[in-house]
C-alpha positions in Angstrom: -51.6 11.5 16.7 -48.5 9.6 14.7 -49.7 6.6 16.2 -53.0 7.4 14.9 -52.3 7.9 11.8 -50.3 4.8 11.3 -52.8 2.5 12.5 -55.0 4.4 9.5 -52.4 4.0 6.9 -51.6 -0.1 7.6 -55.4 -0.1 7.8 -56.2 1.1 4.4 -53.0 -0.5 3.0 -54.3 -3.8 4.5 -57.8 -3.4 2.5 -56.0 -2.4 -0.6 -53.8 -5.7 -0.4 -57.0 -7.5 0.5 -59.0 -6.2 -2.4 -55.7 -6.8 -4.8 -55.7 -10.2 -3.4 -59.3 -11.4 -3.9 -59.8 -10.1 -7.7 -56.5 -11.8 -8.5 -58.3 -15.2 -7.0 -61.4 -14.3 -8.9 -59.8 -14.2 -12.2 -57.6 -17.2 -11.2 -61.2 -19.1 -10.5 -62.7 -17.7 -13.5 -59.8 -19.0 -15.8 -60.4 -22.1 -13.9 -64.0 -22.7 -13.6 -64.6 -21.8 -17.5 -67.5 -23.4 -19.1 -66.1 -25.5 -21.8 -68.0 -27.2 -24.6 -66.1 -30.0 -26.3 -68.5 -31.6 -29.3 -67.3 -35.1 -30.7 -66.2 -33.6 -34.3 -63.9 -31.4 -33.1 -61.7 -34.1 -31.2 -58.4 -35.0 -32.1 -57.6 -38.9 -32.3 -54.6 -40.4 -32.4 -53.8 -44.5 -33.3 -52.3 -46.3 -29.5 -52.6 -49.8 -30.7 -54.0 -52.3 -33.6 -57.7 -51.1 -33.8 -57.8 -48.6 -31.2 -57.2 -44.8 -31.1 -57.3 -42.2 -28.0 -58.8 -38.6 -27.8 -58.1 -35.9 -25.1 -61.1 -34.4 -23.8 -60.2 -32.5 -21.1 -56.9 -32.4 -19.2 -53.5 -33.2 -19.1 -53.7 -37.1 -18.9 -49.8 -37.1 -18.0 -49.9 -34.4 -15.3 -49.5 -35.5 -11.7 -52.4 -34.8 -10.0 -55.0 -33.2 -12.9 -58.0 -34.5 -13.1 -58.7 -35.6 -17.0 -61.2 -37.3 -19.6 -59.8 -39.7 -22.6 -61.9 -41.5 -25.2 -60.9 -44.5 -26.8 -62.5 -45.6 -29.8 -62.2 -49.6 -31.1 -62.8 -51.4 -34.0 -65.3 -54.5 -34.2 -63.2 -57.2 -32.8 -60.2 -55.1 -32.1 -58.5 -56.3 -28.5 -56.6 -54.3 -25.7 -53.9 -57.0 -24.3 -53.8 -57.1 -20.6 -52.4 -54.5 -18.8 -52.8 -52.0 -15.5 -52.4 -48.0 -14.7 -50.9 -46.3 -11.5 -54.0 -44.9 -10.5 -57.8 -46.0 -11.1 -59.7 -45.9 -14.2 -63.4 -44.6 -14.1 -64.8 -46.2 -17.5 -68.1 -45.2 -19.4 -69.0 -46.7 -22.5 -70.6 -43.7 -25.1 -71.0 -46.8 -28.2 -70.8 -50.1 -28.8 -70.0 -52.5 -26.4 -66.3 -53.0 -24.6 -66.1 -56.5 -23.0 -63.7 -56.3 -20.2 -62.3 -58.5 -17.7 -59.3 -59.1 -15.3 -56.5 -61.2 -15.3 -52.7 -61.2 -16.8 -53.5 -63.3 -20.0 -56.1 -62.5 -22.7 -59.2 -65.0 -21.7 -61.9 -64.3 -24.0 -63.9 -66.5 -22.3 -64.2 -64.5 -19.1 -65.2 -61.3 -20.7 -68.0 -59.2 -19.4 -70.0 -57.0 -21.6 -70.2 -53.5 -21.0 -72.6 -52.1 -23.1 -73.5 -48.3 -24.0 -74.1 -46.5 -21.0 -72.2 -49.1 -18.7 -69.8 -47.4 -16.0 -66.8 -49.2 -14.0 -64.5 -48.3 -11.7 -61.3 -50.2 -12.7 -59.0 -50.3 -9.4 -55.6 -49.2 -9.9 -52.7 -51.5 -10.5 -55.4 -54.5 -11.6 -54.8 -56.6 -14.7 -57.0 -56.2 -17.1 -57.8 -56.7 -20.7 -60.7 -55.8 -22.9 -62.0 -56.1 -26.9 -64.6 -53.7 -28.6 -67.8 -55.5 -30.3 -69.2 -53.1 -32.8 -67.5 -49.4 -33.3 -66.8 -48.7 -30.0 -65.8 -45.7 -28.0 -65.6 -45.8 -23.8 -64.2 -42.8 -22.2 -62.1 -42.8 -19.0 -61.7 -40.0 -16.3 -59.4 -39.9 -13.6 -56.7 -38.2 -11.8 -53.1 -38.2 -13.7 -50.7 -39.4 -14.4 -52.6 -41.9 -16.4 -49.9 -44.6 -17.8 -51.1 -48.0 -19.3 -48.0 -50.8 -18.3 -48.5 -54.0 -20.5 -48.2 -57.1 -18.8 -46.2 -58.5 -21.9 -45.3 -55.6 -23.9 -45.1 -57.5 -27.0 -48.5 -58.1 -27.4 -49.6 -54.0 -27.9 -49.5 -54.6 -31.1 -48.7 -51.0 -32.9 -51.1 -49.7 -35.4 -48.6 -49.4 -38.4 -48.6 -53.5 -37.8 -51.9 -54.1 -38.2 -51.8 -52.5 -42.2 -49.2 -54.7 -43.4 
């Protein structure tokens, strides 16, 4: 009969850790799988380089491993020197046009438009360089930590430069 009842309390204690367990992971998926609305107004942009600002739409772009969106929005004309990330770049253009092409020195010759509704898939570590035609604004997805590593760092041009 000890034995008995035993085998009855690890049983219930058992289904009481079990129950515990899955409503924890169901408010841990919840928090997790919320549905999120993010409209265009309420974004928060921030100047990178001469003529081109970046939003956070979802995500920690800096975080190893979590998945995130950017936008980047361009002035008419404004260029993005060459350059290359750690990980690939998943690119959608929302306006404008973004010409884009690869390469470690700015060719404007071999750009390729992209216009609005375009998608790449820019392989990591590739050269690249880009300019917007018309107000443009692309956004990019991918897995962090999303780093951009000039290939002449004195050509990223800061946007306090470009107003003097």
């Amino acid at each position: 009969m000890k034995n008995s009842l035993k085998c009855a309390v690890l049983v219930v204690a058992a289904a009481v850790l079990t129950i515990v367990r899955t409503e924890v992971r169901a408010q841990d998926n919840k928090a997790s799988q919320a549905h999120e609305i993010v409209n265009a107004s309420d974004l928060k942009w921030t100047p990178i380089i001469s003529g081109w600002e970046i939003a956070v739409v979802s995500g920690n772009p800096d975080k190893e491993g979590e998945p995130f969106t950017v936008r980047f929005r361009g002035e008419d004309g404004a260029n993005v020197p060459p350059h290359w990330h750690p990980t690939d770049e998943n690119i959608t253009v929302l306006e404008g046009a973004f010409l884009i092409a690869t390469g470690e020195k700015f060719d404007e010759r071999q750009l390729k438009p992209m216009n609005a509704g375009s998608f790449m898939t820019m392989p990591k570590e590739m050269r690249h360089f880009a300019r917007a035609q018309g107000k443009t604004i692309v956004q990019a997805h991918g897995t962090g930590p999303f780093k951009v590593n000039w290939v002449n760092p004195s050509e990223a041009v800061p946007p306090a430069a470009s107003k003097k």
